[in-house]
C-alpha positions as CSV (number, residue, x, y, z in Angstrom):
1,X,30.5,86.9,175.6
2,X,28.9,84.9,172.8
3,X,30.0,87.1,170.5
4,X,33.6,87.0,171.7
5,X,33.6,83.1,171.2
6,X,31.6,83.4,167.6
7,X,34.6,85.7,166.9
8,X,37.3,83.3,167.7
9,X,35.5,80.4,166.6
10,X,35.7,82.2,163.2
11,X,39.3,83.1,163.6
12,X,40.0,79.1,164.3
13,X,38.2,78.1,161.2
14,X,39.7,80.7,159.0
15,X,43.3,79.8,160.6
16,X,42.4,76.4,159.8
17,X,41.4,76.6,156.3
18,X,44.9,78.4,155.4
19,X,46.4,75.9,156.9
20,X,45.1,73.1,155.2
21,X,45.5,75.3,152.0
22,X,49.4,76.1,152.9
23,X,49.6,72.2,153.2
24,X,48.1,70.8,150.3
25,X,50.2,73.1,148.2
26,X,53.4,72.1,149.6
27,X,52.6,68.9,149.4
28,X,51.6,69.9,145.6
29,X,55.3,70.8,145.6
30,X,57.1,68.3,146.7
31,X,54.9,66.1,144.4
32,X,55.9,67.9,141.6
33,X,59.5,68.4,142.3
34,X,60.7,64.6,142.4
35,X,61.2,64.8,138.7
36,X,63.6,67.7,138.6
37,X,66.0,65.6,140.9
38,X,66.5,62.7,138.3
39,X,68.4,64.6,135.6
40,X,71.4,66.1,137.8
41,X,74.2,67.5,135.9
42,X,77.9,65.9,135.9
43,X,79.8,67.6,138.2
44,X,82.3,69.5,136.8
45,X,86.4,68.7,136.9
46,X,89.0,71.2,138.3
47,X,90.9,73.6,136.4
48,X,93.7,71.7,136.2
49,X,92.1,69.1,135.1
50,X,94.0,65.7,136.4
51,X,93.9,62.4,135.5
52,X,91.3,59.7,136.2
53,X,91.5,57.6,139.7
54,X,94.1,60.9,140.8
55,X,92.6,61.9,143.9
56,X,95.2,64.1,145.0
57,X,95.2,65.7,141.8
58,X,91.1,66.3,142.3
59,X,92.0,67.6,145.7
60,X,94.7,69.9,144.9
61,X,92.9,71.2,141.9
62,X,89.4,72.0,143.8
63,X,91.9,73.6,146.7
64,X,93.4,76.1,143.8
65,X,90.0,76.4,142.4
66,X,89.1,77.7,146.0
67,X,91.9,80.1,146.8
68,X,91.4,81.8,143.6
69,X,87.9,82.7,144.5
70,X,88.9,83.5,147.7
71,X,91.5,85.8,146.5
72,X,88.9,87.6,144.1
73,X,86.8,87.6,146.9
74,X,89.3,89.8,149.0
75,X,89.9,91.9,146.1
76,X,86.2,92.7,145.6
77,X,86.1,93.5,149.1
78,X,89.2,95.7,148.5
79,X,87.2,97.8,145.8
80,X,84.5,98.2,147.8
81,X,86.4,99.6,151.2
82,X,87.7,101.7,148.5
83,X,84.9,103.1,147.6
84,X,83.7,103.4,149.9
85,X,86.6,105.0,151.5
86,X,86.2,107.5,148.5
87,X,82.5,108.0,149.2
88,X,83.7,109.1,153.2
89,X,86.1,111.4,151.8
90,X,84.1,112.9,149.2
91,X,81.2,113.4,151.9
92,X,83.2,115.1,154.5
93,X,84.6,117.8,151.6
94,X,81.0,118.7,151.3
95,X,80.0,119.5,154.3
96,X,83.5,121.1,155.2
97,X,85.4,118.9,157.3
98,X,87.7,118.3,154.6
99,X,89.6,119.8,151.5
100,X,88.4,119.0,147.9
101,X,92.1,118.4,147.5
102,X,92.2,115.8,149.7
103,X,89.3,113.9,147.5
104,X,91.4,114.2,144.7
105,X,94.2,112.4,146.1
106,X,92.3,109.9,148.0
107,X,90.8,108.9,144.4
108,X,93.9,108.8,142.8
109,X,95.5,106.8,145.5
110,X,92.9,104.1,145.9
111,X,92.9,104.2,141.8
112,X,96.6,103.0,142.4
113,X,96.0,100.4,145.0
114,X,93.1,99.2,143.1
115,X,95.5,98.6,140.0
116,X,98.1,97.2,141.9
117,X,95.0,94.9,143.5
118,X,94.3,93.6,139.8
119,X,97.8,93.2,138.9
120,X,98.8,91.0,142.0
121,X,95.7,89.2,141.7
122,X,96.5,88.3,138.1
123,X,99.7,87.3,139.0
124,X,98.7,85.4,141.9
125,X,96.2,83.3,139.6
126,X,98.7,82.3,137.4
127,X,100.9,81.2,140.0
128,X,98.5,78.9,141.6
C-alpha cells in the first residue's frame, strides 16, 4: 500500500511540474507575442478597386472577389473528381473488371471536360 501511494504521489508531482512548465511557457508566449500585433498590414482593396467613402462599391467588389474563388474552387474540385474518376477506371482495367479501352476514353473525355472547365472559368472571371 505505501508503495502504491509513493507511486502516485510521484505521478502528482511529476504531473505538476509539467504543468507548471506548460504554463510558464505559454505565458512566455503570450508575453512575447504582443509586439507582433502592433505592425498589422493595410488591408488590401478589391479588384475592382472603387472609389473612397463607396461602400457599395467595396461590397460589390469583395462579393466578385468571392465568387471567383468559389468558382476556382469548384473547378479544382472538378479536376480532382476527375481524377480521380480516371484513377477508378484505370484500377478496375487492371484487375479485369474493365477494358483498357474504356481508360482511354475516360482520359480523353475528362481531358475535354477539364478544358471546357478552364475555358468557362476564364470566361466566367472576366465577366464578373
Amino acid at each position: 500500500m505505501k508503495t502504491l501511494l509513493a507511486a502516485v504521489r510521484n505521478k502528482l508531482a511529476r504531473a505538476r511540474a509539467h504543468f507548471i512548465a506548460l504554463t510558464a511557457t505559454l505565458t512566455g508566449f503570450a508575453l512575447s507575442t504582443q509586439n507582433a500585433v502592433a505592425a498589422l498590414p493595410t488591408q488590401k482593396a478589391p479588384s475592382t478597386n472603387p472609389g473612397a467613402g463607396d461602400w457599395l462599391g467595396l461590397i460589390q467588389g469583395y462579393l466578385k472577389d468571392g465568387f471567383i474563388v468559389l468558382g476556382l474552387a469548384l473547378g479544382a474540385g472538378a479536376f480532382l473528381w476527375l481524377a480521380w474518376g480516371l484513377i477508378a477506371k484505370f484500377n478496375e482495367a487492371r484487375t479485369g473488371k474493365a477494358e483498357w479501352g474504356t481508360v482511354g476514353l475516360y482520359a480523353v473525355g475528362a481531358g475535354g471536360v477539364a478544358v471546357l472547365d478552364v475555358y468557362l472559368l476564364n470566361t466566367a472571371a472576366t465577366i464578373l
